[in-house]
C-alpha positions as CSV (number, residue, x, y, z in Angstrom):
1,X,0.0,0.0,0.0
2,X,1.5,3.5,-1.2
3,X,2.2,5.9,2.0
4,X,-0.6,8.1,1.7
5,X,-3.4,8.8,4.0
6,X,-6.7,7.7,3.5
7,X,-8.7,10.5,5.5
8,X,-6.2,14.1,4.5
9,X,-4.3,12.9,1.7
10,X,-0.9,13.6,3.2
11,X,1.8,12.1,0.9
12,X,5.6,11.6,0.6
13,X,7.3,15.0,0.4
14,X,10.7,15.8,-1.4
15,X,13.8,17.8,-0.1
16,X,17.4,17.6,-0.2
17,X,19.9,16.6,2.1
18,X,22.1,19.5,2.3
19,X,25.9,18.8,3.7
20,X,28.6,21.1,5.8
21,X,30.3,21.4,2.4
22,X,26.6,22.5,0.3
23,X,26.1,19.4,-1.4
24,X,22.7,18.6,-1.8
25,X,21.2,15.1,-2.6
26,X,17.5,13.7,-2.8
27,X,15.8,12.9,0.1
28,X,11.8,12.0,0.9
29,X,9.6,12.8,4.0
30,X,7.8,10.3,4.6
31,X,4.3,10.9,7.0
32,X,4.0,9.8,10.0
33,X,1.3,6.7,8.8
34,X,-0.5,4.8,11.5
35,X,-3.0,1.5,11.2
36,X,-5.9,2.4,12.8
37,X,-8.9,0.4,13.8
38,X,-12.0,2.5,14.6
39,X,-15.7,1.4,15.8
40,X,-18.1,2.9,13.7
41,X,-21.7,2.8,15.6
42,X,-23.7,3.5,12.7
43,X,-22.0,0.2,10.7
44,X,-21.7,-1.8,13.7
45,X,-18.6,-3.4,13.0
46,X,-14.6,-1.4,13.2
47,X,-12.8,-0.1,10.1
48,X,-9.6,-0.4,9.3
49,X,-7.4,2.9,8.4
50,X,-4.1,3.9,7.4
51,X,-4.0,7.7,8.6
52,X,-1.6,10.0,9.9
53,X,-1.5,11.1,13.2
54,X,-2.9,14.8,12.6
55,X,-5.6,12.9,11.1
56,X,-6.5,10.3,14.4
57,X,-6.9,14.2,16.0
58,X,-9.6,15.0,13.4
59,X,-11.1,12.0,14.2
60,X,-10.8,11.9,17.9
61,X,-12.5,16.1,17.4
62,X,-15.3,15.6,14.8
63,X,-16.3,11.8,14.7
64,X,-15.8,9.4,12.3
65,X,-18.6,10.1,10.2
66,X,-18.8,13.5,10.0
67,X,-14.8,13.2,8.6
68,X,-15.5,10.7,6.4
69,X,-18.2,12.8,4.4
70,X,-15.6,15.6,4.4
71,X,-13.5,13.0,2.8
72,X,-15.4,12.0,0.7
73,X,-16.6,15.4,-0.8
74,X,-13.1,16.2,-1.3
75,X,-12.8,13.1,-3.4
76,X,-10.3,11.8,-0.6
77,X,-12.1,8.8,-0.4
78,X,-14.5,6.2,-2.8
């Protein structure tokens, strides 16, 4: 599975390694990707997601259903 997350979209980010001497070289940031299983009441059975950790505080803030229909009108999500 790529390393992207499923609820923001965060993705890898590119930089450079930049040495005492100048010297730059490729480099990636990768986000900080959790497994998350979440209970979803309305479903009655837990989800399974890969998100990054800014995006277990959305959860945790707005619910899982109200960020999933965020997601999804953003075209984050299928």
């Amino acid at each position: 599975m790529s390393k992207v997350c499923q609820i923001t979209g965060k993705t890898v980010q590119y930089g450079n390694n930049v040495s005492h001497a100048n010297n730059k070289t490729r480099r990636r940031f990768l986000p900080n990707l959790q497994k998350k299983r979440i209970w979803v009441p309305e479903e009655g059975k837990f989800v399974t997601l890969k998100i990054s950790t800014r995006a277990m505080r959305t959860l945790d803030k707005k619910g899982y259903t109200a960020v999933v229909k965020e997601a999804k009108a953003k075209g984050l999500m299928a």
